[in-house]
C-alpha positions as CSV (number, residue, x, y, z in Angstrom):
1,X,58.5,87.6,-54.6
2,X,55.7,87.6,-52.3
3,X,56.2,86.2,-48.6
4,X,54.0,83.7,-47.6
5,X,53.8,82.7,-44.1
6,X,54.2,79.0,-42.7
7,X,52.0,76.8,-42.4
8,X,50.6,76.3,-39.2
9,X,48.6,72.7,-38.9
10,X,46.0,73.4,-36.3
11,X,44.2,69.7,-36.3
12,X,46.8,68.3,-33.7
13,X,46.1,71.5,-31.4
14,X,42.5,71.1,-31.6
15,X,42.7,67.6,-30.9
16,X,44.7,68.2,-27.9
17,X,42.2,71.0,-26.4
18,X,39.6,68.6,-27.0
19,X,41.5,66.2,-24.5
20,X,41.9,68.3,-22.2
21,X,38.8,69.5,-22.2
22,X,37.4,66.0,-21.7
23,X,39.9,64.9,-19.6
24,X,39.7,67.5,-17.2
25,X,35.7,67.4,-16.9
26,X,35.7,63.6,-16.7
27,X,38.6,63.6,-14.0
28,X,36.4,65.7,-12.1
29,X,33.5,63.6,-12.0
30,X,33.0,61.5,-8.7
31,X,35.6,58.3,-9.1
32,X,36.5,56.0,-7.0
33,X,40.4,56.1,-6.1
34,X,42.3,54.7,-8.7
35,X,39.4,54.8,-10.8
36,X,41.0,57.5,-13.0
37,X,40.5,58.8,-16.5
38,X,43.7,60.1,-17.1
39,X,45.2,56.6,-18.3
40,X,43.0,56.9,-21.2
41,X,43.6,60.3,-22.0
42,X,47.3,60.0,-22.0
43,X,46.9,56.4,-24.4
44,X,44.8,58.6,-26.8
45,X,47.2,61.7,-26.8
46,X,49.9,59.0,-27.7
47,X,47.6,57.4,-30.7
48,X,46.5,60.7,-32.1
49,X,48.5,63.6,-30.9
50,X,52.4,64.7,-31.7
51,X,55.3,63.6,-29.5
52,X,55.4,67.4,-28.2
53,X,52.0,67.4,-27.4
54,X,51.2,64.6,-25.3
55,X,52.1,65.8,-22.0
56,X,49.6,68.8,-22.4
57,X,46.2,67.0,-22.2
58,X,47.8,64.7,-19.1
59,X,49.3,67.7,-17.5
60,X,46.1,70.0,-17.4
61,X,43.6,66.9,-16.4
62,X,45.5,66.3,-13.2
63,X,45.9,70.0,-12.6
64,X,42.4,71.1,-12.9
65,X,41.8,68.7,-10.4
66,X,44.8,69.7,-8.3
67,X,43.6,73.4,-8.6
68,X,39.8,72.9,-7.7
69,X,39.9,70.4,-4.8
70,X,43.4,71.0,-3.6
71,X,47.1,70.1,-3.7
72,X,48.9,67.7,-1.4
73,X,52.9,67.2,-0.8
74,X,54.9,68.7,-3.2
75,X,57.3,64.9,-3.3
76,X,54.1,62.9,-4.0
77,X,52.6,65.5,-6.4
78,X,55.8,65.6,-8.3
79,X,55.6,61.5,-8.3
80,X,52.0,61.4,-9.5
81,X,52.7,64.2,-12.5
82,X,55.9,62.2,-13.5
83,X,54.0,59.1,-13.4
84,X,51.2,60.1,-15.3
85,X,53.4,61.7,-17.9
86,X,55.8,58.6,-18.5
87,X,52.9,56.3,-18.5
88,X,51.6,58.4,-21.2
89,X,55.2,58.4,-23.2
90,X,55.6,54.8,-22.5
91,X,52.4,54.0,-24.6
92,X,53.3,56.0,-27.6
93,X,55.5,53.0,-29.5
94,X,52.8,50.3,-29.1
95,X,49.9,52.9,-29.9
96,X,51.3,54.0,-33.2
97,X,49.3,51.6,-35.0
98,X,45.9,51.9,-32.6
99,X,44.2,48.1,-32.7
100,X,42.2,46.4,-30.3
101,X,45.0,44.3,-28.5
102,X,47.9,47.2,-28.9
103,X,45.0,49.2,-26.7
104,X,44.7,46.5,-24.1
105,X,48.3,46.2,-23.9
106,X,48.6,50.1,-23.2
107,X,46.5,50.2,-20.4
108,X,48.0,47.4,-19.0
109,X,51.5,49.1,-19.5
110,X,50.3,52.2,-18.6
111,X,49.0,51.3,-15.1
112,X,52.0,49.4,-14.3
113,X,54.1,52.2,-14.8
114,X,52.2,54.9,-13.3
115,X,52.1,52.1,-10.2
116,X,55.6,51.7,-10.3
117,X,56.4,55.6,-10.5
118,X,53.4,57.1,-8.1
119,X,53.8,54.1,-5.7
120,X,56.9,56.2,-4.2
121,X,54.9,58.9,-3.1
122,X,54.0,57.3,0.1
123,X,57.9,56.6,0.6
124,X,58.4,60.3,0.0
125,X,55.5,61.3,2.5
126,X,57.2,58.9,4.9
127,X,54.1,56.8,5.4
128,X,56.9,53.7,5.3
129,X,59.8,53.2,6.5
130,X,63.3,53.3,3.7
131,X,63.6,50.1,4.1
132,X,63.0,46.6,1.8
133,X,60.0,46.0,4.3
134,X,59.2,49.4,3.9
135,X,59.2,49.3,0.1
136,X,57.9,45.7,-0.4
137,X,54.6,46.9,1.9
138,X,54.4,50.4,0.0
139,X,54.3,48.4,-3.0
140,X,52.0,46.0,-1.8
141,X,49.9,48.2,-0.3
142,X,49.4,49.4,-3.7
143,X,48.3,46.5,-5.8
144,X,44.5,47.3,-5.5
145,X,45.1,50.7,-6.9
146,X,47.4,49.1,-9.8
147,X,44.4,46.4,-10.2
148,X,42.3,49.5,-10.1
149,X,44.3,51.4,-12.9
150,X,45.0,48.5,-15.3
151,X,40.4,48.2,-14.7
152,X,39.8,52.2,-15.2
153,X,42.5,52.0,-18.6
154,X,40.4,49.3,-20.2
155,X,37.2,50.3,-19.6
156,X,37.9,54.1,-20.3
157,X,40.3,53.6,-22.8
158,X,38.1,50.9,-24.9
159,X,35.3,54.0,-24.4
160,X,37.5,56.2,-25.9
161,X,38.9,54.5,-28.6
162,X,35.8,53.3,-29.2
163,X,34.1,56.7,-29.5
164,X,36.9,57.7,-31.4
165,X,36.3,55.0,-33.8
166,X,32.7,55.7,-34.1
167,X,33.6,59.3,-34.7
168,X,35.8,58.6,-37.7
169,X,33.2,56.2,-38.8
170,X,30.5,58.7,-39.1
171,X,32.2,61.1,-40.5
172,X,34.2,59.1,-43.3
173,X,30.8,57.2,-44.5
174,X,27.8,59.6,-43.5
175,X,29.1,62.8,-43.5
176,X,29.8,64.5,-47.0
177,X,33.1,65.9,-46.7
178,X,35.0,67.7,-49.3
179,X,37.1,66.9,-51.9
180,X,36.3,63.1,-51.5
């Protein structure tokens, strides 16, 4: 009986190298802080990528960026990858079916996470004191950067989504594709 090897699905790898690819070049363009692209590429690894995969598109757009301009406190970095990767997590239920208000509610959700979770980082960096004042004007202090975040995730994310969406279109009615 002849062996045959596994079967090794390599659309959800491309997929994700394509992400990171983008993500990582469009994180390094010129932004304005908070301004970020790496809301949108998390909420399109959780439409279209595997559960095990969606940290790997997130994780190397922040690091490229980490690598190439420079890295900061270790606390606040740890904060910013955790919040970027459990904003990205926290998507993946609503963006399971990918519609135009599940998408708006992602980057909505998405922001307010990564606020919540990266928000700390100043604590950590001891730019506040640990107190409730301390917190309540960290957290204040941060609301333009969540207004920011929840702007960047719709405007990028209805890009991407909506790129992806013409992609798919394309190729399902203009491009001949076999076996159809």
């Amino acid at each position: 009986m002849p062996m045959t090897a596994p079967s090794f699905d390599t659309k959800p790898w491309l997929i994700a190298l394509a992400l990171c690819v983008v993500g990582a070049s469009s994180h390094l363009l010129p932004h304005p802080a908070g301004m970020s692209t790496v809301g949108a590429i998390g909420m399109l690894a959780a439409a279209y990528l595997p559960r095990h995969l969606v940290p790997l598109p997130v994780l190397v757009s922040v690091a490229t960026v980490d690598v190439i301009i420079g890295t900061y406190g270790i606390a606040s970095m740890a904060l910013v990858y955790i919040a970027h990767l459990v904003s990205a997590a926290g998507v993946i239920p609503i963006l399971a079916r990918v519609r135009v208000l599940r998408i708006g509610g992602a980057a909505v959700i998405s922001a307010v996470i990564f606020y919540l979770i990266s928000n700390a980082a100043p604590m950590a960096a001891g730019y506040y004191p640990n107190t409730v004042a301390g917190w309540i004007s960290c957290y204040a202090a941060g609301i333009p950067f969540l207004l920011r975040g929840i702007a960047a995730n719709l405007i990028f994310g209805a890009v991407a989504f909506g790129a992806v969406h013409g992609l798919l279109f394309i190729l399902e009615r203009w491009v001949p594709l076999p076996n159809r």
